[in-house]
Every structure is written in structure tokens, then in C-alpha cells.
C-alpha positions as CSV (number, residue, x, y, z in Angstrom):
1,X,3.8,26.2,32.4
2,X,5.5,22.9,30.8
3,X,3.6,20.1,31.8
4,X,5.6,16.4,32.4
5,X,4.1,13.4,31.1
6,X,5.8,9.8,32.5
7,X,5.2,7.2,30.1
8,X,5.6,3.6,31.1
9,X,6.6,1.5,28.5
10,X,7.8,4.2,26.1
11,X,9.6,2.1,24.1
12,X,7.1,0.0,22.5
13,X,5.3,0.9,20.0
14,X,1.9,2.9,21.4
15,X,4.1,4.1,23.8
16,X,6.8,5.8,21.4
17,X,3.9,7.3,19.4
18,X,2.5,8.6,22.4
19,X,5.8,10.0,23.6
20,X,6.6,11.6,20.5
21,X,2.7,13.4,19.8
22,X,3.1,14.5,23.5
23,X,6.5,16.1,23.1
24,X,5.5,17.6,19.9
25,X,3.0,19.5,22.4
26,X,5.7,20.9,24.6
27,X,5.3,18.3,27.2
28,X,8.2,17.2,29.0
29,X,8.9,13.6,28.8
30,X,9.9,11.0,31.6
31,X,10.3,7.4,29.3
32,X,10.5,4.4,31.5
33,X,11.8,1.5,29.3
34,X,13.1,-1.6,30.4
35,X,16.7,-0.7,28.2
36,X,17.6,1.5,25.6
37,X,19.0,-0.6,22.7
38,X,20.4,1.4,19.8
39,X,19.3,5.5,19.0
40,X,18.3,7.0,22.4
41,X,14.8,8.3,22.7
42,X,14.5,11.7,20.6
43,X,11.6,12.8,22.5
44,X,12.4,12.0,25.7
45,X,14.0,14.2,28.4
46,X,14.5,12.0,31.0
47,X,15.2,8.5,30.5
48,X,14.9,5.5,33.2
49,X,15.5,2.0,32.7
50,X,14.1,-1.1,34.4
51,X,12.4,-4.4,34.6
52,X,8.8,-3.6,36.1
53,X,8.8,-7.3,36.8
54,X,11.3,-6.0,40.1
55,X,10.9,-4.0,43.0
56,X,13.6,-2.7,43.3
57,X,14.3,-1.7,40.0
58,X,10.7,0.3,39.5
59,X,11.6,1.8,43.3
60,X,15.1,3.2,41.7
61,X,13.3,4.3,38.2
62,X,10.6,6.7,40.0
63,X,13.5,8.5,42.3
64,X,15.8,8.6,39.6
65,X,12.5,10.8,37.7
66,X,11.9,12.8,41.2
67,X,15.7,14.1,41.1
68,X,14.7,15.6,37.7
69,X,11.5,16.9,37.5
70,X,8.9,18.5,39.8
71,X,5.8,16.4,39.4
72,X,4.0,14.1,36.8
73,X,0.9,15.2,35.4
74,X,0.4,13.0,33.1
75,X,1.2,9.5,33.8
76,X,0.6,6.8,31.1
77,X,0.8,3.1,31.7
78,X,1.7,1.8,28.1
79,X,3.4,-1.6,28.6
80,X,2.2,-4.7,28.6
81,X,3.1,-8.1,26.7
82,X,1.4,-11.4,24.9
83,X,1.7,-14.7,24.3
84,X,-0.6,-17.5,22.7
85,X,0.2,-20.5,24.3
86,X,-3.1,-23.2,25.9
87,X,-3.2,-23.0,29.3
88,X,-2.5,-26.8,29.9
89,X,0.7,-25.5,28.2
90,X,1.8,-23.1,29.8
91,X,4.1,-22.6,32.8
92,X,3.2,-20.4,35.5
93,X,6.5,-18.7,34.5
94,X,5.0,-17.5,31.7
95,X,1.6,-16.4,33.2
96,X,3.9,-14.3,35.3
97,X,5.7,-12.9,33.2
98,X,2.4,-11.8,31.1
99,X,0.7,-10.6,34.5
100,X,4.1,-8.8,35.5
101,X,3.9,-6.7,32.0
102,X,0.5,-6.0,32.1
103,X,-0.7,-5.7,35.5
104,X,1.8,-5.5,38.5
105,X,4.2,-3.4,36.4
106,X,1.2,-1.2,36.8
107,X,0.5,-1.5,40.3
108,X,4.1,-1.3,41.3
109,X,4.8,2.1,38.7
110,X,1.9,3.7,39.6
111,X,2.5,3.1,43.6
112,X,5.9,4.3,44.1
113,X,4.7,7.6,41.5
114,X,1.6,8.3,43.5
115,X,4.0,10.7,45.8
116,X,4.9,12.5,43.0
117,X,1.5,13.1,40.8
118,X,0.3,16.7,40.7
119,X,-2.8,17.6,42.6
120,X,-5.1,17.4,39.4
121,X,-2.8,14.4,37.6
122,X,-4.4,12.3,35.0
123,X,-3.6,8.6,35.7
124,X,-4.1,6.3,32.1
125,X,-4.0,2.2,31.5
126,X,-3.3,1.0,27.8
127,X,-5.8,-1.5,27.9
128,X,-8.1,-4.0,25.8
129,X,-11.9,-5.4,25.0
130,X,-11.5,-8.1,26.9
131,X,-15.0,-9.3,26.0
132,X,-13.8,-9.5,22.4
133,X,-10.3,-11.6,23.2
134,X,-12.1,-15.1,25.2
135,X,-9.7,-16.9,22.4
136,X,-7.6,-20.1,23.0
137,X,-4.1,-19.9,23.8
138,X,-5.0,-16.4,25.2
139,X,-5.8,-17.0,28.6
140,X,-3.0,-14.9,30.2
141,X,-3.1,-12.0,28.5
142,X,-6.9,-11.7,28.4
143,X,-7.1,-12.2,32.2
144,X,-4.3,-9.9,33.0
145,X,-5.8,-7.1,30.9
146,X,-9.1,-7.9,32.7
147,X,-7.9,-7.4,35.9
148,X,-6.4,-4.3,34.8
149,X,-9.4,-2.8,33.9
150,X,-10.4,-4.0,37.6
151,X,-7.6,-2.3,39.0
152,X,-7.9,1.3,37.1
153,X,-11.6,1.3,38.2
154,X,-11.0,0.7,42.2
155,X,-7.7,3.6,41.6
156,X,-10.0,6.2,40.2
157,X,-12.4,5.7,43.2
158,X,-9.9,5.6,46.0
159,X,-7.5,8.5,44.4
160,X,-9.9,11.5,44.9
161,X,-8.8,14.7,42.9
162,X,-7.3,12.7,40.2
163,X,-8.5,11.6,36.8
164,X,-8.1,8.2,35.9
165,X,-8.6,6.6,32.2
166,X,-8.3,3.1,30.9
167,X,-8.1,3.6,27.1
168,X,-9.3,0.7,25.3
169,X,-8.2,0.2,21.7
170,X,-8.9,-2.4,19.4
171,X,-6.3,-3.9,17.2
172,X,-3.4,-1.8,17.0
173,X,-0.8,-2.4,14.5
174,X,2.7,-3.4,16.5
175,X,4.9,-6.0,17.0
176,X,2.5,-7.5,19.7
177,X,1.0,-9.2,16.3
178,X,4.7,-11.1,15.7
179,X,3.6,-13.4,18.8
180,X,0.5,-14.6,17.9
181,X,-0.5,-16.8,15.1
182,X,-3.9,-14.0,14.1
183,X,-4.2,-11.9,10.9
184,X,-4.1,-8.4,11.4
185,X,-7.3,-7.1,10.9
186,X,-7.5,-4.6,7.8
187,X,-9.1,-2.0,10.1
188,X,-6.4,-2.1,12.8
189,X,-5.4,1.4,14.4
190,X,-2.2,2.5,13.8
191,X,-0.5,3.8,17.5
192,X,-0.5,7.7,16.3
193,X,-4.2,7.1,16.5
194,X,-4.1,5.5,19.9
195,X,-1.9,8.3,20.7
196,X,-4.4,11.0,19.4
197,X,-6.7,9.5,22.2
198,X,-4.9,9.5,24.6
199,X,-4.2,13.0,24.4
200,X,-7.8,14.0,23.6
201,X,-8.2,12.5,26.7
202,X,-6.3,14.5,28.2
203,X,-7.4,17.5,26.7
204,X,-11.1,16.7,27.4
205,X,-10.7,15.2,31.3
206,X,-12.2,12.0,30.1
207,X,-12.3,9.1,33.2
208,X,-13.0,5.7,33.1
209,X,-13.7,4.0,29.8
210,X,-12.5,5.2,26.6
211,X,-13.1,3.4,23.8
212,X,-11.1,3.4,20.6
């Protein structure tokens, strides 16, 4: 039986490369993006559009994927956002907008799906060594990401029955490096690898922390 993977964020660039390794393996695809701009999706069967920074649009992207599929059993949590700016800098604005990419864009997906997650679903969180990102001008991101890793733990324990992962890469080589003013390491992951984690993951049952 097909299985249906719903990927959150599909149209970045860990998320396409997830999309596309899991679609290769006969999954079915739901790709939540916040707007398709140019070529549609080629591995995506079901697209849904939104800003996870709004209720109401997240509420209208989960039923619009219950009127075409049957359940999720996969359900992948790849967006997120940066920005290197010193906290005496920066607006709250912008602190919300970092925490709405990376952490309540989470919460508020992974709520309204919850009704539609198999029996035996595998939740994941894209997430980071915070430990390794303490860095100036990064206080958003790393505290969002933080929190997340918070959040995925205190899921897994209260959603009985289901797996829950947060895979933690280390640098990955996207467009996330455009918006801050690092090198790219020379050992950076490129996001097929990410993606062959995550489906190992999925393939082995692994919960809680996997490391990259």
C-alpha cells in the first residue's frame, strides 16, 4: 500500500530533496509551500499553499490535504528561516517572524494534522546543534531551533503510538547561507544527504535525536 508523506516546507531546499528521494520511493506526496512561483512541484501530488505564520491559512492547508488523501504517515517539518542581525538590533518583528518559521509553523501544522496521522505515523523536525550556533547576531534563530528541539521531545512523549524524530544536520548547503555573513564550511551536507536520513529514519523507526 502507497504510503503519503506531508512535507512542510517542500519548497526549500532540504525539503524539495526530501520530496523528491521520497517520491522516487513511491510515496505519495502532500507539499505545503507558502506559494508556488514558477515550474509546479514535479514530485508532488498534492499541493497546498500558505503562510504558517496564520491560522487560518495552515487550518485551510491541512483540510484542503484531508479532501485528497486518506492519512499522513509520514509528516516532515522542513521549514524554518534565518537572519543575523544583534539582538539590540533587532525588532521583535523580526524575532517573530524567525520563531513563526521555525517553531509555531510547527506547532500550528502539526496540530491541526494530528487528526489525520495514521496510527503508527512518524512525526520529524528539521532541526540544528544548537550547542554549536551561540554566535552573535544569531540569537533568534538559535533560540527558536532550541525550543524546537523542546517541543519535538514533549510531542514524542505525549503522542503515544507515534514516532517522533528531530533530525539534526550540520551545515547544509542552501540558500539559508545567502543571509548570513559565514563561510560555508567545506564539509557542508548537501540536502540529498539530509534527505537520505531522513528516510533511513524512516526506514529504521529511529526517535528522538538523530544526528547528521
Amino acid at each position: 500500500m502507497m504510503k503519503t508523506a506531508m512535507i512542510i516546507g517542500a519548497g526549500g531546499g532540504i525539503g524539495s530533496a526530501i520530496g523528491k528521494l521520497l517520491y522516487s520511493k513511491d510515496f505519495s506526496i502532500v507539499a505545503g509551500i507558502r506559494k508556488l512561483n514558477g515550474a509546479p512541484l514535479e514530485f508532488a501530488d498534492v499541493i497546498v499553499e500558505g503562510d504558517l505564520a496564520r491560522d487560518e491559512d495552515v487550518t485551510r492547508m491541512v483540510q484542503e490535504t484531508a479532501g485528497e488523501i486518506d492519512q499522513i504517515d509520514l509528516w516532515i517539518y522542513a521549514a524554518g528561516d534565518i537572519a543575523h542581525e544583534k539582538t539590540a538590533q533587532q525588532k521583535m518583528k523580526d524575532w517573530e517572524k524567525i520563531f513563526n518559521a521555525n517553531l509555531f509553523g510547527a506547532k500550528r501544522t502539526l496540530t491541526e494534522s494530528l487528526p489525520y496521522l495514521s496510527d503508527d505515523a512518524h512525526i520529524m523536525f528539521i532541526g540544528a546543534y544548537t550547542d554549536r550556533l551561540m554566535m552573535s547576531g544569531l540569537s533568534a534563530y538559535t533560540a527558536s531551533k532550541s525550543a524546537l528541539a523542546t517541543y519535538s521531545a514533549i510531542i514524542a512523549k505525549e503522542l503515544r503510538g507515534k514516532k517522533v524524530s528531530l533530525i539534526r544536520p550540520a551545515a547544509v548547503d542552501t540558500t539559508f547561507w545567502d543571509k548570513v555573513p559565514f563561510k560555508l564550511p567545506a564539509n557542508a551536507l548537501k540536502p540529498e544527504e539530509v534527505a537520505q536520513k531522513v528516510l533511513l529514519t524512516y526506514e529504521q523507526g529511529l526517535i528522538g535525536l538523530v544526528d547528521i
